[in-house]
C-alpha positions in Angstrom: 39.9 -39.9 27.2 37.6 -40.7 29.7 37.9 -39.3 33.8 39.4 -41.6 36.0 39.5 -40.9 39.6 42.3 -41.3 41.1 42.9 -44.1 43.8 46.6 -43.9 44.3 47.5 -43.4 48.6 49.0 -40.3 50.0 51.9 -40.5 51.3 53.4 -37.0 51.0 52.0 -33.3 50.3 54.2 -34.5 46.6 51.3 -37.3 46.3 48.4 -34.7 47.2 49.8 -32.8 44.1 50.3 -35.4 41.8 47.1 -36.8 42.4 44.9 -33.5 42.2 47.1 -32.9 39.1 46.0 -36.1 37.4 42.5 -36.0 38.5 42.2 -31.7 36.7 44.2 -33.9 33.4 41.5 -36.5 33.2 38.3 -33.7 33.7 40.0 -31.7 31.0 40.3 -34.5 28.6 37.1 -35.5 29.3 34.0 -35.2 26.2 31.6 -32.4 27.1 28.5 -33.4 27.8 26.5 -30.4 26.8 23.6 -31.7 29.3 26.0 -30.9 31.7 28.0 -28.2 30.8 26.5 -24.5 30.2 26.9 -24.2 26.3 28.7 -21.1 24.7 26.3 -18.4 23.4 26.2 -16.8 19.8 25.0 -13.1 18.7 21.3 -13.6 17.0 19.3 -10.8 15.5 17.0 -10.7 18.4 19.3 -8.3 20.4 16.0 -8.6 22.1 17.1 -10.9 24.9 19.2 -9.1 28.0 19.2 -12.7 29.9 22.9 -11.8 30.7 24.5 -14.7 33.0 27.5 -12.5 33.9 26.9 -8.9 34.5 23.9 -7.1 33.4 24.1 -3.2 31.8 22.1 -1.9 34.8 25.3 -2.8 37.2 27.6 -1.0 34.7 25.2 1.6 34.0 23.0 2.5 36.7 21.5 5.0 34.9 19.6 2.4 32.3 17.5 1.4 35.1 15.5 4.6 33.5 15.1 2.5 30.0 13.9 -0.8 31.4 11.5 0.5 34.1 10.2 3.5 32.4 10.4 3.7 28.4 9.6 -0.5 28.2 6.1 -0.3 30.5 5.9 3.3 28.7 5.8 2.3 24.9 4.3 -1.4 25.9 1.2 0.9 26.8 1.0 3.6 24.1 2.2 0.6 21.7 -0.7 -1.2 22.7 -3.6 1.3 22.9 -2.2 2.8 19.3 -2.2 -0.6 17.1 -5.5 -1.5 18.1 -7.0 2.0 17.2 -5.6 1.7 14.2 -7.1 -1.5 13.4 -10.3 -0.3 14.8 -9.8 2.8 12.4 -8.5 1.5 9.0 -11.2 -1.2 9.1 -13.3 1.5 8.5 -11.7 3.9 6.2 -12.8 3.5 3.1 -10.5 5.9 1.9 -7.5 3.6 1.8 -7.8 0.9 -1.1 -8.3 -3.3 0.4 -4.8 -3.7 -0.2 -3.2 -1.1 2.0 -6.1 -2.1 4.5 -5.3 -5.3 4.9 -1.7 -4.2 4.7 -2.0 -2.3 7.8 -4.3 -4.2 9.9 -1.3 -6.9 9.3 1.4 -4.8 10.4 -0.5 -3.5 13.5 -1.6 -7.0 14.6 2.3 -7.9 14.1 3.6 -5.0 15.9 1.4 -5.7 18.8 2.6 -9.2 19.3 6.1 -8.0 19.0 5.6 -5.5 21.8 3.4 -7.6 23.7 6.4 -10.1 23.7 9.3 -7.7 24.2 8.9 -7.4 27.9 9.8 -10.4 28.6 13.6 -10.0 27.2 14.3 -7.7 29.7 16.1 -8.3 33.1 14.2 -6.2 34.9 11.5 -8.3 34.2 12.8 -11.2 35.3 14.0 -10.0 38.3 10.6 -9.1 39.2 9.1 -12.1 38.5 11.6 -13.8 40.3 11.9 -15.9 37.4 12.8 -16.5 33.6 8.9 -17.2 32.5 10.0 -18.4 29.1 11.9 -21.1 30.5 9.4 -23.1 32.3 9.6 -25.8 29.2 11.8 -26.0 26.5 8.7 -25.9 24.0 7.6 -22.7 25.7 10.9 -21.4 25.1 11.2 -22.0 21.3 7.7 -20.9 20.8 8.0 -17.9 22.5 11.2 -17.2 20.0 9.4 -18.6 17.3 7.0 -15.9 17.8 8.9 -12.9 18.4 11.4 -13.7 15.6 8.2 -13.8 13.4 6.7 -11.1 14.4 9.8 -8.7 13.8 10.7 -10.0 10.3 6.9 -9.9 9.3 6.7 -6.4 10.1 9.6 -5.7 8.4 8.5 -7.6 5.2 5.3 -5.5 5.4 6.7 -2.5 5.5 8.1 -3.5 2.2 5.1 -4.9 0.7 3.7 -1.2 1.1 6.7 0.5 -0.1 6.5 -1.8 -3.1 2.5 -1.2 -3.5 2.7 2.8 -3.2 6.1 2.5 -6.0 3.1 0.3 -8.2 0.5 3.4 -7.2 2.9 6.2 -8.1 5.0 5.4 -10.8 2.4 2.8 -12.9 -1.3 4.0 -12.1 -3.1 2.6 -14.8 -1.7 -1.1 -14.1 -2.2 -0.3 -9.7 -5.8 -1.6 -10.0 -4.9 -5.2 -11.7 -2.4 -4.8 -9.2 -3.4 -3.9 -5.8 -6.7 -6.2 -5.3 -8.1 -7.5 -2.2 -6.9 -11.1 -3.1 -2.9 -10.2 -4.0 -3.2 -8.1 -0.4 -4.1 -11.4 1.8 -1.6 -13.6 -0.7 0.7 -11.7 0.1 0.5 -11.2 3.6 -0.3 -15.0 4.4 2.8 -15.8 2.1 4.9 -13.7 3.9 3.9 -14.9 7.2 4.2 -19.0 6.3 7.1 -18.4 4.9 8.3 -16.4 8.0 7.3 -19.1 10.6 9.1 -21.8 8.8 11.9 -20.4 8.7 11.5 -19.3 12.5 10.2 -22.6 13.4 13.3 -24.2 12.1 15.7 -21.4 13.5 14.3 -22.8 17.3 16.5 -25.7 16.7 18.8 -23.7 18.3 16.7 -22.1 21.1 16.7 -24.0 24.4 17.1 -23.8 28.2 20.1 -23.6 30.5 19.9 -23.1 33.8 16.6 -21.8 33.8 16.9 -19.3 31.3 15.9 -19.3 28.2 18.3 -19.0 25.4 17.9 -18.2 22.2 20.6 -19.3 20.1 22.4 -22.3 21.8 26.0 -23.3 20.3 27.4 -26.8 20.5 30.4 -28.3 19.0 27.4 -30.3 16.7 25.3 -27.0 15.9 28.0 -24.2 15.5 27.9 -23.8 11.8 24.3 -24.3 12.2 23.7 -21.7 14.9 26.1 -19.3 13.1 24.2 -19.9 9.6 21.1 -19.0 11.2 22.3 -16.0 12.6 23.6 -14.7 9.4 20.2 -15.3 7.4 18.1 -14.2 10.3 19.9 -10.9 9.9 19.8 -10.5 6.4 16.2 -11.3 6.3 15.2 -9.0 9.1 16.9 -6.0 8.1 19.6 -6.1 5.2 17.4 -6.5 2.4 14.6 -4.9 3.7 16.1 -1.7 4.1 18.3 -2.2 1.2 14.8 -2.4 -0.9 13.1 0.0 1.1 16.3 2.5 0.3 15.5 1.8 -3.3 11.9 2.3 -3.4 11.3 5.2 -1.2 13.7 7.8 -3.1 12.4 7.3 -6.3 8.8 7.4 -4.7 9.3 10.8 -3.4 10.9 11.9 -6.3 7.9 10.7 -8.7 5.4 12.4 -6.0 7.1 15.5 -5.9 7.5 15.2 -9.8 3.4 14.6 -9.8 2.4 17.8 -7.5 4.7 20.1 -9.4 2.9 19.0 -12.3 -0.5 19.7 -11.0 -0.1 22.7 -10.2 0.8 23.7 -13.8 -2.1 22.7 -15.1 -4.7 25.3 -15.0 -8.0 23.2 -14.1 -7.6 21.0 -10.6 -7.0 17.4 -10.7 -9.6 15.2 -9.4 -9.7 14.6 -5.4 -8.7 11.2 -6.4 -5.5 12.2 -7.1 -5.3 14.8 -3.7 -6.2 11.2 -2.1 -3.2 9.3 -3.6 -0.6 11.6 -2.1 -2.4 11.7 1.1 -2.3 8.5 1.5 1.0 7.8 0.2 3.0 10.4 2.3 1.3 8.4 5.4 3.2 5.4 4.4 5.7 6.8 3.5 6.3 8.0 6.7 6.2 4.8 8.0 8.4 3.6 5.8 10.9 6.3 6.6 10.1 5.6 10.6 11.3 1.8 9.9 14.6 2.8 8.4 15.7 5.4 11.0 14.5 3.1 14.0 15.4 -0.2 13.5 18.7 0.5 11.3 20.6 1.4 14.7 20.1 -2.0 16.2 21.3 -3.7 13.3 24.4 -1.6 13.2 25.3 -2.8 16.7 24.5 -6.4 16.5 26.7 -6.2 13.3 29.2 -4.5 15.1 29.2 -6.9 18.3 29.3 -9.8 15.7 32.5 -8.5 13.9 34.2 -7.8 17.0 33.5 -11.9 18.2 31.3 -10.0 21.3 28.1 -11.6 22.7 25.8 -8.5 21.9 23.3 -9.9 24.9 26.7 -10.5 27.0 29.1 -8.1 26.1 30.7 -5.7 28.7 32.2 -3.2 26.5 30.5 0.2 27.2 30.2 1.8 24.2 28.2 -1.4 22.8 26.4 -2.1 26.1 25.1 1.8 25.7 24.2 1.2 22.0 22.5 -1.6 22.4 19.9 -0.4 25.5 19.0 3.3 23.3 19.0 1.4 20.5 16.8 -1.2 21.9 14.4 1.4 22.5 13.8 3.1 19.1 13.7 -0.3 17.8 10.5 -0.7 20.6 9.6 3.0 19.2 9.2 1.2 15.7 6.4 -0.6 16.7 4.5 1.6 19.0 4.4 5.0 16.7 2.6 4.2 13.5 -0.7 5.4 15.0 0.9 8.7 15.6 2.1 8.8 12.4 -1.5 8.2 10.4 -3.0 10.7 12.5 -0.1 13.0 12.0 -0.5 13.0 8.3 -4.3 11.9 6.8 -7.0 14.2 7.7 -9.3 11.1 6.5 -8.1 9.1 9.5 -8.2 11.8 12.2 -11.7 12.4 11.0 -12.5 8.5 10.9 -10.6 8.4 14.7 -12.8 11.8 15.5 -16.1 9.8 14.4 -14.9 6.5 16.2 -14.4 8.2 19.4 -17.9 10.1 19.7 -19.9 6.8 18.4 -18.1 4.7 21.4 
């Protein structure tokens, strides 16, 4: 039914009433207009937004104000500084075969744009700027999500591509070479990046801009299922069957490794360095491997947990979610900031490479 005003004449505070009832009857049975009215919000696995329109978890929580001005700026930095040594370092290490090369320079470049992107999710932020940034268009806004969906699920999906090439290099040696070539490394990493940004690219259907901030999925009576199938296959592809496969892989990884150096040392002459080199390597990412399942598992607990319990996970003002979410938040940024750490934790070869790198610059 469409709003009529009402033009009847007052005679009486009874006629006020009447008419203000019959004027709030027609508004309510009026069609939204979703140009006009603010549209209702769904969970998406980018817990990565905090554009909260009603409360934010710093007026809750004042103590969070430690997280988003200290640990974001903090891990943007050594985040930052750590990915591009470490492309700076595996170009250069010889050591590694082309595949896990171009493996890693992949993930590093995709972790960077992830943290480099991050920022800009957080209230804090906007509040400094005085402004949501990613809203100034409505293409800017869908790119900008486009991009940091992408770069999430690509690291992800390299993670696994490693875990599935050091499974190859453990358990079927002979067949690792035919295997792990320079040209399967780039198929798969452009594969898994096209792939990745079509689906993202379709996914922004949903993303748009109301009142000035930019939001990443948008729900209308029109795109609910939509909006709501999206979600569910973002999450899945982000971090269900990742770490479902990573879970697989990495046990029986570790197990065949173990397996391998108990092995060696019965044997009574030493295995070639080759072999010293293989486990080296593959403890490394295996580490990394190990870092992605413990620190990026908890935010995919709590968006599942906000979904199942019909809460906004960007929105919500239960505590116990609203707590969650910020710490988990930040070992999800911890992700993609470490795996420098980790390399020069664990290889000699690459603290020697970084050692040489650092006294020819």
């Amino acid at each position: 039914m469409k709003f009529h005003s009402c033009s009847l004449s007052i005679r009486s505070n009874e006629g006020n009433n009447m008419t203000e009832l019959r004027s709030i009857i027609g508004l309510l049975e009026e069609p939204v207009n979703v140009s006009a009215a603010t549209p209702s919000y769904v969970n998406s696995t980018e817990n990565m937004t905090t554009e909260i329109l009603s409360s934010s978890p710093q007026d809750m929580f004042p103590d969070l104000h430690f997280i988003g001005y200290v640990m974001v700026p903090f891990l943007l930095a050594v985040g930052l500084c750590g990915n591009c040594l470490t492309v700076a370092i595996i170009r250069r290490s010889y050591f590694l075969s082309s595949t896990v090369r171009i493996f890693l320079i992949a993930l590093a470049l995709s972790d960077t744009t992830f943290i480099l992107t991050f920022p800009f999710n957080k209230q804090f932020v906007h509040t400094m700027l005085g402004m949501d940034i990613r809203a100034l268009t409505v293409s800017g806004c869908k790119a900008f999500f486009c991009f940091f969906r992408s770069a999430k699920i690509c690291s992800s999906w390299l993670v696994v591509a490693i875990s599935i090439e050091r499974f190859v290099v453990i358990w079927v040696p002979l067949k690792a070479k035919l295997i792990s070539t320079t040209t399967a490394g780039r198929i798969t990493v452009v594969s898994i990046v096209t792939v990745v940004f079509i689906f993202d690219g379709t996914w922004s259907m949903t993303t748009d801009v109301i009142n000035n901030v930019c939001l990443a999925n948008v729900v209308t009576p029109g795109t609910k299922d939509l909006a709501m199938g999206f979600v569910i296959a973002g999450t899945v592809i982000f971090s269900v069957i990742p770490v479902f496969i990573l879970l697989l892989l990495t046990p029986l990884t570790i197990v065949k490794l173990l397996h391998d150096r108990r092995n060696r040392r019965q044997m009574m002459a030493p295995m070639p360095n080759i072999n010293d080199d293989t486990s080296r390597v593959t403890l490394m990412l295996l580490a990394v491997t190990i870092a992605y399942i413990v620190m990026v598992s908890p935010i995919s607990v709590v968006h599942s947990v906000a979904f199942f319990n019909n809460q906004n996970l960007l929105e919500t003002q239960v505590p116990s979610i609203v707590i969650f979410r910020e710490f988990a938040q930040v070992l999800e940024q911890m992700n993609y900031a470490v795996n420098f750490f980790l390399y020069v934790a664990i290889n000699s070869r690459f603290r020697a490479n970084l050692k040489a790198f650092i006294c020819c610059t």
